[in-house]
C-alpha positions as CSV (number, residue, x, y, z in Angstrom):
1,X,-0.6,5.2,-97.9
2,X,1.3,8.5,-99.0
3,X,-1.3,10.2,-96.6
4,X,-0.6,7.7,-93.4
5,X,3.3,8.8,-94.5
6,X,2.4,12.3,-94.2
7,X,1.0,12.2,-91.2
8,X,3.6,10.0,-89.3
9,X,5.9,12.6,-90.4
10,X,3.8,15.3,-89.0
11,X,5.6,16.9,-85.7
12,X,2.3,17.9,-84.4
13,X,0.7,14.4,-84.8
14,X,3.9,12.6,-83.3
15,X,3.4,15.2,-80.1
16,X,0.1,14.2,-79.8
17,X,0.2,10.8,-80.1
18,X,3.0,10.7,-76.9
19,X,0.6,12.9,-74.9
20,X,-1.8,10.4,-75.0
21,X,0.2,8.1,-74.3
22,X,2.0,9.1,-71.5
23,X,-1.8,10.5,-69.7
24,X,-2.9,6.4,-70.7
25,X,0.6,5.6,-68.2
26,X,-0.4,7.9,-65.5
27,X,-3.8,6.3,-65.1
28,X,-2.5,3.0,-65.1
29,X,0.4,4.1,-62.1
30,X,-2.7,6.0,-60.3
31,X,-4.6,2.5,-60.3
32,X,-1.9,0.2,-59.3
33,X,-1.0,2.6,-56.3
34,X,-4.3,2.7,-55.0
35,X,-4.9,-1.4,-55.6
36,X,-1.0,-1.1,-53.4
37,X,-3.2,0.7,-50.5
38,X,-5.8,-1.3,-50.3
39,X,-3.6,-4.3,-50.0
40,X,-2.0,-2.7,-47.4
41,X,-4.8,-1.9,-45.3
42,X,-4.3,-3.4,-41.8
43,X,-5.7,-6.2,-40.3
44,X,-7.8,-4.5,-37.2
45,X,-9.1,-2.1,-39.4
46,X,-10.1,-4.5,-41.9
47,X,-12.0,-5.7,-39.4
48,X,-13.6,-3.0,-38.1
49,X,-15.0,-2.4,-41.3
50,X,-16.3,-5.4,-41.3
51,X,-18.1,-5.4,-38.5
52,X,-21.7,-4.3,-38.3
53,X,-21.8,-1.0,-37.8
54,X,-23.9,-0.6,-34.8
55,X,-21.1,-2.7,-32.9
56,X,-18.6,-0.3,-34.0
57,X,-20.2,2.8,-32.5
58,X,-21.1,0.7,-29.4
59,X,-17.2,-0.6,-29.0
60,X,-17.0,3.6,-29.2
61,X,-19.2,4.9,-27.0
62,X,-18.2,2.4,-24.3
63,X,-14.6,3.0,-24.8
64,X,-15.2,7.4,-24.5
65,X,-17.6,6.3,-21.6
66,X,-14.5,4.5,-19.4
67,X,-12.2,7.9,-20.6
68,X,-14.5,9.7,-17.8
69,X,-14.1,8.7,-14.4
70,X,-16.3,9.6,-12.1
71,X,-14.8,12.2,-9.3
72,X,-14.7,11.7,-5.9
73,X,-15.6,14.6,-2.9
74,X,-12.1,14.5,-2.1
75,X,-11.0,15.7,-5.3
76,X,-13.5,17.7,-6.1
77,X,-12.2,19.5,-2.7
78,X,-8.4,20.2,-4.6
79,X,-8.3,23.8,-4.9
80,X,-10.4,24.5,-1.6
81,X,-7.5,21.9,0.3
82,X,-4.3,23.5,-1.2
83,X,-5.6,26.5,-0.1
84,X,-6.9,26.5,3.0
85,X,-4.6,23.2,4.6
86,X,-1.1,25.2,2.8
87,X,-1.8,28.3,5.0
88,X,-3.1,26.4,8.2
89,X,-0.4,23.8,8.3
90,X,2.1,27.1,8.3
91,X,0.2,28.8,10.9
92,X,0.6,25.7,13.1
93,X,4.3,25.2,13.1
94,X,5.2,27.2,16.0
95,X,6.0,25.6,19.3
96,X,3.1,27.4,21.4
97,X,-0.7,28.6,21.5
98,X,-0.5,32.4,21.2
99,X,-3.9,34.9,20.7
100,X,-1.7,35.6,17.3
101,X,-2.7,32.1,16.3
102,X,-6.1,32.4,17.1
103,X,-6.2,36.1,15.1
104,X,-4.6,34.3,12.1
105,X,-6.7,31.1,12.4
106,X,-10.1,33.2,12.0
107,X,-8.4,34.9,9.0
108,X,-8.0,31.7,7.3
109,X,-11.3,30.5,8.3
110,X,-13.3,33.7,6.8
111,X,-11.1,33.3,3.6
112,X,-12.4,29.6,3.0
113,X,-16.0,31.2,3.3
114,X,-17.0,29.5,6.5
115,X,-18.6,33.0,7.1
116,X,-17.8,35.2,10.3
117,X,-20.9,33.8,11.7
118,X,-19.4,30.2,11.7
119,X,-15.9,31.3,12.0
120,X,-16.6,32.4,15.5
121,X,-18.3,29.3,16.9
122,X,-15.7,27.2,15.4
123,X,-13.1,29.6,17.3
124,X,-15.0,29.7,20.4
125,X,-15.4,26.2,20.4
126,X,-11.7,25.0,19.7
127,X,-10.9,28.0,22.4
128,X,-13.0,25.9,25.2
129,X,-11.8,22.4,24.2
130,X,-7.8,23.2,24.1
131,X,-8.4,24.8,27.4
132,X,-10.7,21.7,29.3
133,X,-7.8,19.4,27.3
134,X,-4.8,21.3,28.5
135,X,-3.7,21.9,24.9
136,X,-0.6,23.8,24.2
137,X,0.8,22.2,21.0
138,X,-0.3,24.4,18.0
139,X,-0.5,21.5,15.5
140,X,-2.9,19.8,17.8
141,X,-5.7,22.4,16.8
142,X,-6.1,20.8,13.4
143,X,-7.6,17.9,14.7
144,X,-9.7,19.8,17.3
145,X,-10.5,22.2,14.4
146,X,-11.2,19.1,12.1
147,X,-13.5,17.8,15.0
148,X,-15.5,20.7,15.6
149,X,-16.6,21.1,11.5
150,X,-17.6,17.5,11.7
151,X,-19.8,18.8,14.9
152,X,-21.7,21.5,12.7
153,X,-22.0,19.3,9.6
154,X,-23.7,16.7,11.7
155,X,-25.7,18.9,13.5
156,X,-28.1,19.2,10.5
157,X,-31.2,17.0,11.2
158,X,-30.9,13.7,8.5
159,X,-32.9,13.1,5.5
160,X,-34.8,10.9,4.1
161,X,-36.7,10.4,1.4
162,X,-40.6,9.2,1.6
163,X,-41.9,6.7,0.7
164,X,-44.3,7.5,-2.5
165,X,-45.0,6.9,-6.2
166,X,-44.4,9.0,-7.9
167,X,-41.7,10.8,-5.6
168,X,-42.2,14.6,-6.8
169,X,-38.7,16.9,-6.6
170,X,-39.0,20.4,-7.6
171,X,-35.6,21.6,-8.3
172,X,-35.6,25.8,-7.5
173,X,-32.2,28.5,-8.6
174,X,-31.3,30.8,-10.3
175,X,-30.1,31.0,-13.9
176,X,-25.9,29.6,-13.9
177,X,-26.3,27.4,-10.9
178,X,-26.3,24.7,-13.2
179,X,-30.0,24.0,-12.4
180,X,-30.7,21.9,-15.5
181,X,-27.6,20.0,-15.5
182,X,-27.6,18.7,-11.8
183,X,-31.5,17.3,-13.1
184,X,-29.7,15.7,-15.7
185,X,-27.6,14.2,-13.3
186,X,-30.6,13.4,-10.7
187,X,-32.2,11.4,-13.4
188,X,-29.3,9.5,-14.1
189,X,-29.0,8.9,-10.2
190,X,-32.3,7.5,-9.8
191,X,-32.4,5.7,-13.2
192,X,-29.3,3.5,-12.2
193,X,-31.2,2.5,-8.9
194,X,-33.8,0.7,-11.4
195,X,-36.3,3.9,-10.9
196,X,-38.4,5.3,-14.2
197,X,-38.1,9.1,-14.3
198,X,-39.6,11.7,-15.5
199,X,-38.7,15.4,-16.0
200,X,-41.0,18.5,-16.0
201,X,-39.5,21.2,-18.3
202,X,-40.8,23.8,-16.0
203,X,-38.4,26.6,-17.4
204,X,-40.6,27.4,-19.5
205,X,-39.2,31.4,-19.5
206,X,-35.7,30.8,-20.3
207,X,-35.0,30.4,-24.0
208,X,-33.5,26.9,-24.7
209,X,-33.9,25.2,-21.2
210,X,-36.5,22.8,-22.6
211,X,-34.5,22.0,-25.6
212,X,-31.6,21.2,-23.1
213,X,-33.7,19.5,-20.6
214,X,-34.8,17.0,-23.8
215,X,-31.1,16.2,-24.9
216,X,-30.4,15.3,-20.5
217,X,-33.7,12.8,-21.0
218,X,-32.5,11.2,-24.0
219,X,-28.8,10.8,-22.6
220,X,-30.3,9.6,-19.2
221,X,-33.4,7.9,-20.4
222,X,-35.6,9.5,-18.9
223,X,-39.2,11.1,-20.0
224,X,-39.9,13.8,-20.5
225,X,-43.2,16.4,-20.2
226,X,-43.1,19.8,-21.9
227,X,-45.4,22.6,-23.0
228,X,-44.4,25.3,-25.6
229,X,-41.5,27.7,-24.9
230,X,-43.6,30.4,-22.5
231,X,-46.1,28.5,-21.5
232,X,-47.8,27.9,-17.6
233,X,-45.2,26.1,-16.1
234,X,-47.6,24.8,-13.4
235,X,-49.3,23.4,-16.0
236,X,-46.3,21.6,-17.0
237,X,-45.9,20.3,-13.3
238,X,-49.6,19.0,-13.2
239,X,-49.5,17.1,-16.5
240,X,-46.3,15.2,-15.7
241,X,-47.6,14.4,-12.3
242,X,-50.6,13.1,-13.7
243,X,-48.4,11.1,-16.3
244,X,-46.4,9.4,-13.6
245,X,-49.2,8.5,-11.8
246,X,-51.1,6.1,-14.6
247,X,-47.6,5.3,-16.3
248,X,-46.1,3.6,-13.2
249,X,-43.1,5.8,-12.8
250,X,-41.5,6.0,-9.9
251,X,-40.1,10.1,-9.7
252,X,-40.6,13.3,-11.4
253,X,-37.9,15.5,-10.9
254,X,-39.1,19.1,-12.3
255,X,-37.1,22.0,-13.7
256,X,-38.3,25.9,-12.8
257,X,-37.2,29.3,-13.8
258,X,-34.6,30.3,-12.6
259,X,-35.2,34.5,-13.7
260,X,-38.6,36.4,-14.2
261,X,-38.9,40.1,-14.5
262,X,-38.6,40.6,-11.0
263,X,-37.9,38.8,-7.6
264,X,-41.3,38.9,-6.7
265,X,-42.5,37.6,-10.0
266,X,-40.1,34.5,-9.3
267,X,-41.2,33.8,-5.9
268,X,-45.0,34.2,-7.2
269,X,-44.1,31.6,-9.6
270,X,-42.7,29.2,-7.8
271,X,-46.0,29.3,-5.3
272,X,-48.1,28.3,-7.9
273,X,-46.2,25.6,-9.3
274,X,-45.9,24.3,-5.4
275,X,-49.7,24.9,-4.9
276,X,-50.9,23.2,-8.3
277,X,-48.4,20.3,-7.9
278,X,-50.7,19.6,-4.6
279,X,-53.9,19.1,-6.6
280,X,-52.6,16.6,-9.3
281,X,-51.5,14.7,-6.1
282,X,-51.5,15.2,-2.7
283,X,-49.0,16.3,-0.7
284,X,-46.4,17.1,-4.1
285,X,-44.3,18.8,-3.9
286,X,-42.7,15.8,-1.4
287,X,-39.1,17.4,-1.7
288,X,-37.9,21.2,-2.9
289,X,-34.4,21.2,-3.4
290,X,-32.3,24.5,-4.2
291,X,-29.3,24.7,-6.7
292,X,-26.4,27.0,-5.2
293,X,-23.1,27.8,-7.0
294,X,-20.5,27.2,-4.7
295,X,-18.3,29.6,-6.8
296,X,-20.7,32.3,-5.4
297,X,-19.7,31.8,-1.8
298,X,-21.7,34.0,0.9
299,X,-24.3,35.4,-1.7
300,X,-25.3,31.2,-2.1
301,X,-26.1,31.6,1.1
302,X,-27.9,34.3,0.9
303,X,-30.4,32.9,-2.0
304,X,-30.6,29.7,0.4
305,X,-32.2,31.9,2.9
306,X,-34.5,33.4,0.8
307,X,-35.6,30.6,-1.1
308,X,-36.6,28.9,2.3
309,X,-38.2,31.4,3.4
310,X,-40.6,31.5,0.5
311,X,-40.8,27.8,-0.5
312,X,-39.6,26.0,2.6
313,X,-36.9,23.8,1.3
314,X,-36.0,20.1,2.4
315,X,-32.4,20.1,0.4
316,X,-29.9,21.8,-1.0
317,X,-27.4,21.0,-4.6
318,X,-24.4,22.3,-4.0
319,X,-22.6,23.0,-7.3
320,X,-19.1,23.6,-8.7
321,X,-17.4,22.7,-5.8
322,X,-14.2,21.8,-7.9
323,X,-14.5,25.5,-9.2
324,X,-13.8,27.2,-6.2
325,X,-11.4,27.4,-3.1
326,X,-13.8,28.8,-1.1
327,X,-15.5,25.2,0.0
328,X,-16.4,26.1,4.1
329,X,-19.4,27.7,2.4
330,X,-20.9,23.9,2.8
331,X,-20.1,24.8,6.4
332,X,-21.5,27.6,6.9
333,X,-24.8,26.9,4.8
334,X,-25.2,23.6,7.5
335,X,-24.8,25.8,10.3
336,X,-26.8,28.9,9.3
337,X,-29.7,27.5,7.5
338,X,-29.9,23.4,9.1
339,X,-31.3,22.7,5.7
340,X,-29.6,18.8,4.4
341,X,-26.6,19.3,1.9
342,X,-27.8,16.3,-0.4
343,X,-25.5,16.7,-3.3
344,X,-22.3,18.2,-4.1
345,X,-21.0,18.5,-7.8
346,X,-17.3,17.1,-7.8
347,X,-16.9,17.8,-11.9
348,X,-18.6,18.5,-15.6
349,X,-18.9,14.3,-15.6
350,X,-22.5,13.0,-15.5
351,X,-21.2,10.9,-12.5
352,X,-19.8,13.7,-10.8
353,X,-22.8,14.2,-8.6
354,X,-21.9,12.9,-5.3
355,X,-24.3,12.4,-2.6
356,X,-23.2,14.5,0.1
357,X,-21.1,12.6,3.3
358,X,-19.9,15.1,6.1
359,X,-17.1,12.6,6.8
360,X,-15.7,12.4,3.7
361,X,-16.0,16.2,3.2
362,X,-13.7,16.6,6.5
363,X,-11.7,14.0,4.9
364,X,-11.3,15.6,2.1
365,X,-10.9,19.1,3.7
366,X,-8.2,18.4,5.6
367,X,-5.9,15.1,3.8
């Protein structure tokens, strides 16, 4: 007892005694706070939790899916209107027909990137018709101006696709067209028609493009056929041909390089894959279709020419046309080259792909 005494009377015992006591209090207010939370914890997202979680991530997915609507040509047209439609609507406010305006017009028109090609059989066109018409109001030349690019963009012979199975597409261009992405999109394209797709990772040179060709076919749904990284990318054409053809599928849409060494070693490339595509079924490849940045303006059309002229191309994919304000390059490409604009890209959406309409292009050109 006299030692129990002692030690209550101890300063250093009383001190510690009240420090564990008051850490025993803090526990007991850190438990009944978080036992507060938890009570406290709303209703939806108690139920969330709840839920399985593969219903949760679905709810998700859908929900970012609706975030991303889909573009339409006319929008995709915005910078290219505000441009071009600003400076035409003020050359066409004055009361008369003058050679100034005709000067001016072919300024604008060059500045778009119709090309001076085009630019002068537009302006030699709208000349003729205001003069058989008896046209003296300025502001009635956007119409007859508006007219006469409807004239050249239907002037290209249609397209069609045939009618075989599998339909092979080998998609040509160089590297930052956004050759690999606008596959990606194709696939998604034909996949919601109720078709069964397969891609070719023909870039087989550039470092990554099969990786990112694989995460387009797992987004899509699409298969995919691939070789190692530097591999024969006819090879790669003839085995996902073959593929196709005892799986049932209905289109192989195949990626090439879109860089080699040299120009020559491109275009040699690209021969082979076209002449091997042949022998794993005849007449593949049934449609070549070219990539062009529509950033790039005049030198697009320059790569169109010379892609033609070595492959002999049925289409053309006419990207980043929300990128630029220079969109009478579709113009001038459909008057130049008479190849079929197929698809234009509106946006970075994967339903910004839009198959190509001249009407709504006017449309969107000049409302």
């Amino acid at each position: 007892m006299k030692e129990l005494n002692f030690l209550a009377g101890d300063p250093l015992y009383l001190y510690s005694a009240a420090g564990v006591l008051v850490l025993i209090l803090i526990l007991i207010l850190i438990f009944l706070r978080v036992r507060r939370k938890k009570k406290k914890l709303p209703e939806e997202q108690k139920a969330e939790l709840e839920q399985p979680v593969t219903e949760v991530e679905e709810r998700r997915v859908e929900e970012k899916v609706e975030e991303v609507k889909p573009r339409t040509i006319k929008e995709g047209l915005e910078k290219t209107r505000s441009s071009f439609l600003s400076r035409l609507n003020q050359l066409l406010r004055g009361e008369k027909i003058s050679p100034e305006i005709y000067e001016e017009l072919e300024a604008i028109l060059i500045t778009a990137d119709f090309g001076v090609k085009t630019t002068q059989k537009l302006l030699s066109r709208v000349r003729v018709e205001a003069k058989e018409r008896g046209i003296s109001d300025p502001a009635a030349l956007k119409n007859l101006l508006k007219e006469k690019i409807l004239e050249i963009l239907k002037s290209v012979p249609p397209h069609s696709l045939p009618d075989v199975k599998p339909l092979v597409i080998m998609v040509v261009g160089v590297n930052g067209t956004g050759k690999t992405t606008s596959i990606g999109k194709l696939g998604k394209y034909f996949i919601d028609q109720g078709k069964r797709v397969v891609f070719a990772a023909g870039d087989t040179f550039r470092a990554a493009a099969i990786e990112q060709l694989e995460i387009w076919a797992e987004r899509v749904g699409a298969r995919i056929v691939k070789h190692q990284e530097g591999s024969d990318a006819a090879a790669v054409f003839y085995d996902a041909i073959e593929s196709a053809i005892h799986r049932g599928d209905d289109v192989v849409i195949g990626d090439t390089a879109g860089r080699l060494h040299t120009k020559v070693n491109l275009m040699d490339e690209l021969r082979k894959v076209k002449r091997v595509s042949s022998r794993a079924m005849e007449g593949a490849p049934h449609e070549i279709w070219l990539v062009i940045d529509a950033v790039t303006g005049q030198n697009a059309l320059r790569q169109a020419q010379e892609f033609n002229k070595t492959l002999g191309l049925t289409g053309i994919i006419l990207t980043k046309l929300d990128g630029t304000a220079k969109g009478g390059i579709v113009v001038a490409i459909a008057d130049e080259l008479k190849i079929p604009i197929l698809y234009v890209g509106v946006g970075e959406g994967i339903g910004d792909l839009k198959p190509f309409s001249p009407e709504e292009f006017v449309e969107g050109l000049f409302e």
